[in-house]
Residue, then its C-alpha position, 0 to 999 in steps of 0.5 A: x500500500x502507498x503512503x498515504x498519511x502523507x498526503x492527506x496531511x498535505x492536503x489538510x495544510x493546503x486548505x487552510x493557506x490563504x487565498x481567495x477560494x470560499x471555504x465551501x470550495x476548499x472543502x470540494x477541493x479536498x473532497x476530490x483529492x481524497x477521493x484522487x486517493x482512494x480510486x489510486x488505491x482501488x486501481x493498485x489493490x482490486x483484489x484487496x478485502x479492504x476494499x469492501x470498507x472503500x466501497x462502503x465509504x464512497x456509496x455513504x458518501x454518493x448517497x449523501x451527495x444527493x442532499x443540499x451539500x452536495x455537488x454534481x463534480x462530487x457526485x459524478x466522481x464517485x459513481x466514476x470510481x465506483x463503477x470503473x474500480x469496483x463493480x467493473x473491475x476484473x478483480x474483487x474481493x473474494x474466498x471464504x477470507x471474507x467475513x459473510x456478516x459484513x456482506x450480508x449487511x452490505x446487501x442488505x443496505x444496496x437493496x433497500x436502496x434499490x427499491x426504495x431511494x427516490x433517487x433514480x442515480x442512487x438506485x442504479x449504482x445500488x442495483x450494481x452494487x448488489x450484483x457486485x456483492x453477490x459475486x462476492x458471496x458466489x466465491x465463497x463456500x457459503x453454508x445453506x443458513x447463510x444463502x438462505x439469508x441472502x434469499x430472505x433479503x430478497x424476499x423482503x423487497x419482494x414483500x415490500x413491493x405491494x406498499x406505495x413507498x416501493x420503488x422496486x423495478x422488477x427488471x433489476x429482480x429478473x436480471x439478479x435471477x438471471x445471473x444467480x438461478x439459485x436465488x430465483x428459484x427459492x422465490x418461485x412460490x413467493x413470486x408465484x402468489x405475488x402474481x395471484x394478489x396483484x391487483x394493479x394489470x401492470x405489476x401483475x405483468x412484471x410479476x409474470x415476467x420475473x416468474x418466466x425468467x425464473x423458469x428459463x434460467x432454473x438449473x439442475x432437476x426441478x420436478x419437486x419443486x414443481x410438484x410442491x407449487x403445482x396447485x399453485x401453478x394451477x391457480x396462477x393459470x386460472x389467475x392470468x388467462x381470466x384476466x387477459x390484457x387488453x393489448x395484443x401483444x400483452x395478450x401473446x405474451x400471456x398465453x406464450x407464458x402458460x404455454x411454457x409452463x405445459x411445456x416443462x409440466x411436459x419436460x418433468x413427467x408430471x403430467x397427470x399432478x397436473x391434470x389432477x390439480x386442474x379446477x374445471x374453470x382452468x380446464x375449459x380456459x386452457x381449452x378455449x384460449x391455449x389451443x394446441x399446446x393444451x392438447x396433451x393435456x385433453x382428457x382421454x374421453x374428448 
């Protein structure tokens, strides 16, 4: 590591020379220099643990930045740092050297902000930092108690996305589960009720989006899960095809949506769980509106 006492204790005596600048512009100067120092830093230890208490710093102070004190420079610098020497970086910390409770609430924080900073920088910069925090914990040989409790924070946005304050964009949930598929399929059952409650057309949509991506990218054998949410499964068809959009394309989407699902129903021979989970109404919808990718699933007396 450099010497850095040195110049910090430089910059200390540079501000208080005499001159013309305001003491708000002395103060900015040494913001910058400070954070000069921290991104030389970052790009001579990418790899360092240490990093994790500098990544912690610089998002304290990005958010903070976006009160009355702060500055468009000031800003603009440290998202530049974060994004070039830590989220975009080749190296990170990483191993099991790492200590999961630190991360665990740095997860915790970049998520709250995610879904609810009004604050349209500071919820870009948290979401990165998430998928940063996650790849940390990825290199490490977590036990099933520490994973589960990296699940359960998403749980809790999930949970939280019902309520006015959520500023939760589902985009951001679909790509964590496209890059984690473990994370996505302990939200399966969660997600799937989401969609059954959700009053509002539009996020019953996203919810229904984040439930196929969840699908796409499932990895490994998923027929007991699926046999567990079957009845669920069963109920979310009924839910979506009785409530069909409006809009054309919306429309397709919706019916390409059940359609995946006979699909892997199909794919894990479960076929007959299936056809015993059918209410008649859900039946006669996929009857009338699936056409012939329901057609397997036609009783043997029709």
């Amino acid at each position: 590591m450099f010497r850095i006492d040195p110049y910090i204790a430089r910059i200390f005596k540079e501000r208080n020379l005499p001159g013309s600048e305001t003491k708000q512009s002395q103060l900015m100067r040494f913001k910058l220099r400070v954070l000069t120092l921290l991104d030389i830093y970052l790009q001579r230890n990418p790899g360092k643990t240490l990093v994790l208490e500098v990544y912690s710093f610089l998002m304290q102070a990005f958010v903070k930045s976006h009160g009355a004190d702060g500055g468009e420079q000031f800003r603009q610098r440290i998202a530049g740092i974060l994004q070039r020497r830590i989220f975009k970086g080749r190296e990170y910390p990483e191993g099991n050297g790492i200590e999961f409770s630190k991360l665990e609430r740095l997860l915790e924080k970049a998520l709250r902000l995610a879904s609810r900073s009004r604050y349209s920088t500071v919820a870009s910069v948290a979401q990165n930092a998430a998928f940063w925090i996650l790849k940390i914990i990825n290199s490490m040989n977590c036990s099933e108690e520490e994973l589960a409790s990296v699940v359960d924070k998403f749980r809790s946005i999930l949970n939280d996305y019902d309520r006015k304050k959520s500023r939760l964009k589902l985009g951001f949930v679909r790509e964590v589960v496209r890059r984690n598929p473990w994370i996505g399929q302990e939200l399966f059952g969660l997600v799937v009720q989401k969609v059954e409650g959700a009053r509002a057309e539009y996020r019953r949509n996203q919810l229904l989006e984040l439930v196929d991506c969840i699908l796409k990218s499932w990895v490994g054998d998923a027929s007991e899960v699926w046999t567990n949410h079957l009845a669920q499964l069963c109920e979310l068809i009924r839910e979506v095809l009785s409530k069909v959009p409006e809009n054309k394309s919306r429309r397709r989407e919706v019916r390409n949506f059940c359609t995946r699902i006979l699909q892997a129903v199909l794919k894990f021979n479960l076929k007959e769980q299936f056809q015993n989970a059918l209410s008649p109404e859900t039946y006669s919808l996929c009857q009338a509106q699936l056409g012939t990718a329901f057609a397997p699933f036609k009783k043997d007396s029709e």
